[in-house]
C-alpha positions, 0 to 999 in steps of 0.5 A: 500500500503506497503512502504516497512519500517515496524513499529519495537518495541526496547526493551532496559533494562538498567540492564545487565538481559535478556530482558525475565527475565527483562520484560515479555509483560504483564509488559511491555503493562500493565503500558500503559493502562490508560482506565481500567483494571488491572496493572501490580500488582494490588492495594487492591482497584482494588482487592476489585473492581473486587471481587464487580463486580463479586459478583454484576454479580452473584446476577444479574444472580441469580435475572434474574433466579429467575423472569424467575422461577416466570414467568413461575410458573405464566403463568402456573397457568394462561394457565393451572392451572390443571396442576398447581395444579395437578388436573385431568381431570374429 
């Protein structure tokens, strides 16, 4: 149910710049985040953090690839090892 006021957000900037030139949102939101995520500029350590991460994600993916690979090499030689092998049928 609306009560007819609506939640505005005032920008104030002490400077005599724009407030486009003074504050973007991602400088203005980015501070505020206290949970994760970056800030507005980042220190080394969060850098160092995030290459990590990403590195750790790609070694996972390529380990899950490499046990799906297995896996059907596996159950091939199981279920069909002529065709495994490559032999013919007599």
């Amino acid at each position: 149910m609306s009560t007819g006021t609506e939640n505005t957000i005032v920008v104030a900037s002490t400077t005599g710049a724009p407030v486009a030139a003074a504050q973007t949102v991602a400088t203005t939101v980015a501070p505020a985040k206290k949970d994760g995520g970056f800030s507005a500029k980042p220190t080394v350590g969060e850098l160092v953090e995030f290459q990590l991460t990403g590195l750790l994600v790609v070694f996972v993916v390529l380990g899950a690839i490499t046990a799906i690979s297995g896996l059907m090499s596996w159950l091939l030689k199981v279920l069909a090892p002529n065709q495994y092998y490559g032999k013919s049928k007599p």
